[in-house]
C-alpha positions as CSV (number, residue, x, y, z in Angstrom):
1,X,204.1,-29.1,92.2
2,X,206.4,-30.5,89.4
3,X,209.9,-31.9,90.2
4,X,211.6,-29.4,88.3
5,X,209.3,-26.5,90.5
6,X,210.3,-28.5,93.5
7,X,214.3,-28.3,92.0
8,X,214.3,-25.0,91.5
9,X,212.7,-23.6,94.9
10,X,215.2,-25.9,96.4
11,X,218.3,-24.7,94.6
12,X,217.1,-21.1,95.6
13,X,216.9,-22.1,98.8
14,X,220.0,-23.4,99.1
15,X,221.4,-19.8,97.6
16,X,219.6,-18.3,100.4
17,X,221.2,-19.9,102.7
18,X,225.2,-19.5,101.7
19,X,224.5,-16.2,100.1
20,X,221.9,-14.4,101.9
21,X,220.4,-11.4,100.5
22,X,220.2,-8.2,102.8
23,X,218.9,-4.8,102.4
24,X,221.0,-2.2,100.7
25,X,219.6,0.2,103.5
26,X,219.6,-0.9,106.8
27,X,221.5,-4.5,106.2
28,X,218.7,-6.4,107.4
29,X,217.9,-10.4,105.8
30,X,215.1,-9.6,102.6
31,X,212.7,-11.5,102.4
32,X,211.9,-13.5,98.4
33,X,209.2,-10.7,97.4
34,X,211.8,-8.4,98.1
35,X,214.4,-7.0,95.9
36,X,217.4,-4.6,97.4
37,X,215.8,-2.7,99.6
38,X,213.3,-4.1,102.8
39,X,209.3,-2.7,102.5
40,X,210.2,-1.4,106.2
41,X,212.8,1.1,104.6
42,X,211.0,1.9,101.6
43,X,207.8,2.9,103.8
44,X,210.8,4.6,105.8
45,X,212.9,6.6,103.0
46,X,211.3,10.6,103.0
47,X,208.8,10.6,100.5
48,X,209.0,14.5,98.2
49,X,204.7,13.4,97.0
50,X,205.7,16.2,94.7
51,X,203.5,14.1,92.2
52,X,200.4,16.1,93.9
53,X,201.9,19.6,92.9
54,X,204.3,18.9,89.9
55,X,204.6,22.4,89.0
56,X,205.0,24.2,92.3
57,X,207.6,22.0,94.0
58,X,211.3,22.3,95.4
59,X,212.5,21.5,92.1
60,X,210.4,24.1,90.0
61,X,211.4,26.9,92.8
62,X,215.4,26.1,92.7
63,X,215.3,26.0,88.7
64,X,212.7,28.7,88.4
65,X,214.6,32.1,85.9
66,X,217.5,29.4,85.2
67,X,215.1,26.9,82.7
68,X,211.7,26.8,81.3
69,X,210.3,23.4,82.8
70,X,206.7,21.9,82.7
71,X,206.6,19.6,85.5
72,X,209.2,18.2,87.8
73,X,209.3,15.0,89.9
74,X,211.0,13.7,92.7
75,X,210.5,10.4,94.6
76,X,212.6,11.6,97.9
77,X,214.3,13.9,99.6
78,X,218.1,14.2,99.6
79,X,220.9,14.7,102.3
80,X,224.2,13.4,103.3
81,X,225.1,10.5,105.2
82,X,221.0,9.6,104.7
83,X,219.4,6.3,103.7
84,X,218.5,7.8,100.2
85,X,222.5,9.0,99.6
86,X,223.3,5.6,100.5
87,X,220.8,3.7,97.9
88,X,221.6,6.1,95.2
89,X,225.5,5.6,96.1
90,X,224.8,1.8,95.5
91,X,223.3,2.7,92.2
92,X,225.8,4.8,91.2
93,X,229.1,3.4,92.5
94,X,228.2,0.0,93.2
95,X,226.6,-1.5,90.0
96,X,223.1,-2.2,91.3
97,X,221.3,-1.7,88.4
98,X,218.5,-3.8,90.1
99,X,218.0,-1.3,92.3
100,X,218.1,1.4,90.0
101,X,215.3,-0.2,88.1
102,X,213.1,-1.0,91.1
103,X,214.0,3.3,92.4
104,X,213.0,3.7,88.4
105,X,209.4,1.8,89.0
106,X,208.8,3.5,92.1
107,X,209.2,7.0,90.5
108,X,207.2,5.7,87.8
109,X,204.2,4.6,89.5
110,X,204.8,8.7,91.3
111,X,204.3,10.1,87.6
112,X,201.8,7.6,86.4
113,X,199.9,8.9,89.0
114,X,199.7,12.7,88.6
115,X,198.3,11.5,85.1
116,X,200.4,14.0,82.9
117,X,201.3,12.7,79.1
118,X,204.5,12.8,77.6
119,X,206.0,11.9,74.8
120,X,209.7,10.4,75.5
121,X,212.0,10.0,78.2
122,X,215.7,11.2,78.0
123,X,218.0,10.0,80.8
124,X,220.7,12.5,81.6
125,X,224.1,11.4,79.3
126,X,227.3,10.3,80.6
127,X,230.5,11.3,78.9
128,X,231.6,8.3,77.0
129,X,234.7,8.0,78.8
130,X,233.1,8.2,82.2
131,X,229.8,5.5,81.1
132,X,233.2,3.3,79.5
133,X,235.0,3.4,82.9
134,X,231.5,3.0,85.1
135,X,230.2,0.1,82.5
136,X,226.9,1.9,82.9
137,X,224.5,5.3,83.0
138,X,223.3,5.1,86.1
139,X,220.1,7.7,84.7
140,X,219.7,4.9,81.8
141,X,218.9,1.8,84.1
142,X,216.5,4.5,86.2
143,X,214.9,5.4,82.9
144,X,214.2,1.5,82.3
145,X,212.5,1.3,85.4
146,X,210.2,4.3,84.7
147,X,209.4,2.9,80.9
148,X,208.5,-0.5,82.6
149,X,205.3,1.9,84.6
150,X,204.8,4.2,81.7
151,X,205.7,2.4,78.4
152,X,207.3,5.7,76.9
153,X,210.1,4.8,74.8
154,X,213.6,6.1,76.1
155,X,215.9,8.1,73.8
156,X,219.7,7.8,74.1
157,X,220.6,9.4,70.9
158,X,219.8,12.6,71.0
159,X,221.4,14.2,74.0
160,X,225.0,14.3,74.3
161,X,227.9,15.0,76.4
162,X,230.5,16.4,74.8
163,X,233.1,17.3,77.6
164,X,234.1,15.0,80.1
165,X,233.9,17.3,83.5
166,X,235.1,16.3,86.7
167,X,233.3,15.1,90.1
168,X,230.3,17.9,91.1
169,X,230.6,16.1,94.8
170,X,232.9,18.6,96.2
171,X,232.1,21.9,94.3
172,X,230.4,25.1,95.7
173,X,226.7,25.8,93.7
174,X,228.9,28.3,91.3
175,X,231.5,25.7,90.7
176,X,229.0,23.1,89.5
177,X,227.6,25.6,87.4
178,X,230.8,26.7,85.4
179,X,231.5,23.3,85.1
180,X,228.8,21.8,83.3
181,X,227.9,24.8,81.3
182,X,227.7,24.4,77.3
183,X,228.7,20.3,78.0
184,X,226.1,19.3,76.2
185,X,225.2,19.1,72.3
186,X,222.3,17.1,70.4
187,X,222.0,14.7,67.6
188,X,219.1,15.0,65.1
189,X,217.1,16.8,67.2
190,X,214.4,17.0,64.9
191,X,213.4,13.7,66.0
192,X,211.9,15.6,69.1
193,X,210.0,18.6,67.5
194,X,206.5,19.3,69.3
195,X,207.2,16.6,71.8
196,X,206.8,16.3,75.5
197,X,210.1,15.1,77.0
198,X,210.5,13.5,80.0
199,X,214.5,14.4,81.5
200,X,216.2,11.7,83.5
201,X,218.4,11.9,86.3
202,X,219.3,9.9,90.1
203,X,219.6,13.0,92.0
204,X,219.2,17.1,91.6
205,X,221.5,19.0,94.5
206,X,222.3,22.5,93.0
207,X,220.2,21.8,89.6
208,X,223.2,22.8,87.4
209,X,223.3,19.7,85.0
210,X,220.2,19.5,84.3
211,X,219.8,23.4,83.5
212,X,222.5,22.7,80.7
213,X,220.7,19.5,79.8
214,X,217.0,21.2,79.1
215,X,218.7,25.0,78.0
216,X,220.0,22.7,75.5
217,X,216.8,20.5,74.6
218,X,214.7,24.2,74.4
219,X,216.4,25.1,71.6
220,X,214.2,22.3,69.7
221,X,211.4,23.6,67.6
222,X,207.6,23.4,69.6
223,X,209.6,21.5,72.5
224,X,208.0,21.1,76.4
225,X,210.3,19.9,79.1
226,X,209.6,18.0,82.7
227,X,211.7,16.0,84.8
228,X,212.1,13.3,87.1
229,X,214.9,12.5,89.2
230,X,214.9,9.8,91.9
231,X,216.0,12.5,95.0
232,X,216.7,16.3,95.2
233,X,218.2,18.3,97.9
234,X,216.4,20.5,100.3
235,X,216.7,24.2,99.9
């Protein structure tokens, strides 16, 4: 081992040891191949394995008459006060992008593995004022985790929101619905005609943003939609 192998293991050592890293879920010490979250938590977290049936799933029977969708994907199940609410809360809240990239490699590795093709991937936009305040789109650092599996290339540009709206957390399903309605517009969407585009986003309760976000990608000539989302809500 070099001396400058043998400095560096040392110093990270040392780091270790006054700054300890612990799981995000269940507060336990991590071990070094472990990032965020503990194996014994990620074996743990409630696994959707809608990769095996990515067109008859949860997701396809909450959005089914609301959107036309391909495929959809989800890595877990969703519900409050739940390991996966707190993970995602950490992502979203907390700036852990690390952990939003590692979620984004897991759900990869999901999709890699039901061998479907698709062209792009689109993460679910921000409002610029909100993704100015946060620092961050949480959906962006999941979509970099997913291209790191798939090596699609990720798309910012087209998809916009164009109205900031306010929290979905405390809204009933109709609520969330008139809020997000018509918030989105696109940006040289020709850029996507006859494409298979993969949607983006870290959790899917009542479905309502992403029906505005793929009513408003349908309207792009020769366009197929699927998604992906890290969690969604049991019906």
């Amino acid at each position: 081992m070099s001396i400058s192998t043998t400095i560096k293991s040392a110093s990270e050592s040392l780091f270790d040891l006054f700054y300890p890293q612990n799981c995000v879920s269940c507060g336990t010490h991590l071990f070094k191949n472990e990032i965020e979250v503990c194996r014994l938590c990620l074996k743990r977290l409630p696994r959707t394995h809608f990769e095996k049936r990515p067109h008859d799933n949860v997701i396809s029977a909450l959005l089914w008459g609301r959107c036309k969708v391909e495929y959809s994907y989800a890595l877990y199940y969703y519900r409050k006060g739940e390991r996966v609410q707190k993970l995602l809360h950490s992502v979203k809240y907390k700036g852990n992008k690390k952990l939003g990239v590692l979620l984004g490699n897991e759900l990869g590795k999901s999709i890699l593995s039901s061998e479907q093709i698709f062209d792009v991937i689109i993460p679910v936009p921000l409002h610029q004022l909100k993704q100015r305040q946060r620092g961050y789109n949480q959906s962006e650092v999941i979509a970099t985790g997913i291209n790191e599996i798939l090596n699609i290339p990720v798309n910012t540009s087209v998809l916009k929101r164009a109205v900031h709206t306010s929290t979905q957390t405390k809204k009933s399903r109709f609520e969330r619905w008139q809020n997000v309605e018509s918030i989105f517009n696109m940006n040289k969407a020709e850029e996507l005609r006859n494409k298979h585009i993969l949607v983006i986003d870290d959790v899917i309760t009542t479905g309502s943003t992403m029906e505005a976000c793929i009513n408003t990608l349908s309207k792009i000539d020769g366009v197929k939609i699927s998604l992906a989302t890290i969690a969604c809500a049991y019906l």
